[in-house]
C-alpha positions in Angstrom: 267.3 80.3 203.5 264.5 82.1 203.6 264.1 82.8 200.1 265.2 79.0 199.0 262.3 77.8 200.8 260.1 80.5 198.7 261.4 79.1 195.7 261.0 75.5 196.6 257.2 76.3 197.2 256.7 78.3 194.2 258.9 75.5 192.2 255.3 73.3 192.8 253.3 75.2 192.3 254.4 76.4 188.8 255.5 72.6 187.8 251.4 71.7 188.8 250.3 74.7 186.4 252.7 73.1 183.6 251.2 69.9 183.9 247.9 70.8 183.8 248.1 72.8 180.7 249.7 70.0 179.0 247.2 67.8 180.3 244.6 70.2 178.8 246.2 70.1 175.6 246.6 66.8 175.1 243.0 66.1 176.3 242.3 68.4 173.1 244.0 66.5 170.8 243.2 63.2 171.9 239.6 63.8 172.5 238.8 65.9 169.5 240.8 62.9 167.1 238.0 60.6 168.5 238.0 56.6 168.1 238.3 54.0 170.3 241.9 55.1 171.3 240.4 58.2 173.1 240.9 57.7 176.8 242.3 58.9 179.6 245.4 56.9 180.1 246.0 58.2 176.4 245.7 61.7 177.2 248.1 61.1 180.1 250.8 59.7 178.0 250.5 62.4 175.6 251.0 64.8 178.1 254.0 63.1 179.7 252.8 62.7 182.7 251.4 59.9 185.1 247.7 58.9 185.5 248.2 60.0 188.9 249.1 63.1 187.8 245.8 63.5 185.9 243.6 62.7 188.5 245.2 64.6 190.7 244.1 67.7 188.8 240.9 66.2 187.8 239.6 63.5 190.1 236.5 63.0 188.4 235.6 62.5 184.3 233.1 65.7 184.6 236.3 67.9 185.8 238.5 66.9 182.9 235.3 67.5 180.7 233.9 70.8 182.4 237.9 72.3 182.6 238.7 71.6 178.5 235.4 72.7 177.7 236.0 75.9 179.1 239.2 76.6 178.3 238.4 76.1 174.7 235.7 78.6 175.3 237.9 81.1 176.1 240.5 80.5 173.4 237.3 81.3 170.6 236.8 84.3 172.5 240.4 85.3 172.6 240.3 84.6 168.7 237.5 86.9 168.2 239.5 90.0 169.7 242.1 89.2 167.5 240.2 88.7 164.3 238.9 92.0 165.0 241.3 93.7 163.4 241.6 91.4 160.3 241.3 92.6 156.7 238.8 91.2 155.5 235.5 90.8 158.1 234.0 88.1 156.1 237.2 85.8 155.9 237.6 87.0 159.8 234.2 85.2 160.2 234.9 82.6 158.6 238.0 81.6 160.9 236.4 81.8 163.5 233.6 80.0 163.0 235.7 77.0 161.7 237.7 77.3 164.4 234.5 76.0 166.4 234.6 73.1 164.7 237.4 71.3 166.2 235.7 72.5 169.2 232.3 70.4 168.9 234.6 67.7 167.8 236.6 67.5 171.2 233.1 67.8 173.1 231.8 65.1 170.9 235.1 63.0 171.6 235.0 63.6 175.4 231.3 62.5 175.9 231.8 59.4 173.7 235.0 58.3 175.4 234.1 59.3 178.9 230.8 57.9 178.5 229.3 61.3 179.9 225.9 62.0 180.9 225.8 65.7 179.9 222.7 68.3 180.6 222.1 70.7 177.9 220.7 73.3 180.1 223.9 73.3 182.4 225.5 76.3 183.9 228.8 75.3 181.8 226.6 75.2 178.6 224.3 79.0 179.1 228.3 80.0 180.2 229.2 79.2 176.5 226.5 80.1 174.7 226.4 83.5 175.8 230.4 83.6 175.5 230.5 82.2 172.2 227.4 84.3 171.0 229.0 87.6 172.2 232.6 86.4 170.1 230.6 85.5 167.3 228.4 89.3 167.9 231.7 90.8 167.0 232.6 89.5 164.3 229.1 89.5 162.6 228.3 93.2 163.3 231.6 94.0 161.5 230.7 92.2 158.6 227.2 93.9 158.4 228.5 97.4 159.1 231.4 96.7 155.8 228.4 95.7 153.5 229.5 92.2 153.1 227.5 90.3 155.3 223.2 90.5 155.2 221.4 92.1 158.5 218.8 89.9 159.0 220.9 87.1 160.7 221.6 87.1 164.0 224.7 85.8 166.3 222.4 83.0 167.9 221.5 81.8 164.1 225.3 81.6 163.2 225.6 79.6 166.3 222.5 77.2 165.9 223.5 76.9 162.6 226.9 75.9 163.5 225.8 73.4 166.1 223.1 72.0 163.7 225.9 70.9 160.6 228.4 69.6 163.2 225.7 67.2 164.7 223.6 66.2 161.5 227.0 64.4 161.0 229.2 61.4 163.0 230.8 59.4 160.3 234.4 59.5 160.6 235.8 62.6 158.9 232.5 64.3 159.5 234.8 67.9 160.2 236.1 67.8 156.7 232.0 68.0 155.6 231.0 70.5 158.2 233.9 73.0 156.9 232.8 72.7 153.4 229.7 73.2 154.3 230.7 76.4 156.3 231.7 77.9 152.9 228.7 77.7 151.5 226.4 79.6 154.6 229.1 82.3 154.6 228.8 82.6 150.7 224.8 82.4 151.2 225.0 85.1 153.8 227.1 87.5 151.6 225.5 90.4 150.2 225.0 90.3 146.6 225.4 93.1 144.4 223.5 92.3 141.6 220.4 90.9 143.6 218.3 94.2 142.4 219.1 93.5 139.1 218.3 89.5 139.2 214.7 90.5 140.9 213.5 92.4 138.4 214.9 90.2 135.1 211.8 88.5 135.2 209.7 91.9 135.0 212.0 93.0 131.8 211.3 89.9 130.3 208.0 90.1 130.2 207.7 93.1 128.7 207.2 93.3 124.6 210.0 95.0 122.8 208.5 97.8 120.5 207.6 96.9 117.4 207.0 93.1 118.0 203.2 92.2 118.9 203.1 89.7 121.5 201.1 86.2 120.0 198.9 84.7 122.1 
């Protein structure tokens, strides 16, 4: 008896964790899809579960935002371990940092449909930044150290610089933009072999060949 009344607590418990995962998830996809069917009732049915249920595990906008927000967070950072042992450090880079697209598209999505008042310099925001800029840190310093990447860029400039293209932009299907527009800053950080020689064309061209006299 004993142990069937264990199990009927733990039952709960791990049926409440279920839930609000799914509900997680679905905020993500709902939220980060944007438009005017973004809301919470949508999230719930996506999830499969009541409204109830939702607000039951989040009983207040600023919860639902402040939990997907961080758990999205903590994904990138996950994805930075793992890229860590990719190939290729510059396509490793890459990834990731398209990966935080669909991330600034869920926080976009959730402010707009939630109709959020959201402080920059919050605790949940420095929490990211300095999460994100350590995941990025990773990936970047790898890069550098294999040649393929310049030195003089820093994590916190891939991360402005991330932020900055995913906000210059809110037409609908602004992500397919921003992730063409990632290619070309990773290929303009790159390090380019032939830069030496392109620098000093100019010199060589200015110089007379022997045996032809320069007109004036």
């Amino acid at each position: 008896m004993a142990d069937q009344s264990a199990d009927s607590l733990r039952k709960p418990r791990a049926d409440a964790t279920r839930n609000r995962e799914r509900v997680l998830e679905a905020a993500k996809a709902v939220f980060s899809a944007g438009g005017p069917d973004a809301s919470l009732e949508a999230v719930a049915k996506r999830a499969g579960v009541g409204i109830g249920t939702l607000y039951r595990h989040f009983p207040t906008r600023e919860a639902l935002f402040e939990a997907v927000y961080r758990r999205e967070v903590e994904q990138l950072s996950e994805l930075a371990e793992q890229l860590k042992s990719a190939a290729s450090p510059v396509d490793a880079l890459r990834r990731w940092l398209k990966s935080n697209v669909e991330l600034v598209a869920t926080k976009k999505g959730m402010i707009t449909a939630l109709a959020l008042v959201v402080q920059g310099s919050s605790e949940l925001y420095a929490y990211s930044f300095d999460r994100l800029t350590r995941a990025v840190g990773t990936l970047l310093d790898r890069a550098v150290a294999a040649g393929e990447i310049r030195a003089d860029i820093s994590p916190e400039d891939v991360l402005r610089a991330l932020i900055g293209m995913c906000y210059m932009h809110e037409q609908p299907g602004w992500q397919s933009t921003v992730l063409r527009l990632m290619d070309v800053f990773i290929d303009g950080l790159r390090v380019q072999p032939d830069a030496g020689r392109k620098a000093a064309s100019p010199a060589r061209r200015g110089r007379a060949r022997p045996g032809v006299q320069r007109t004036r």
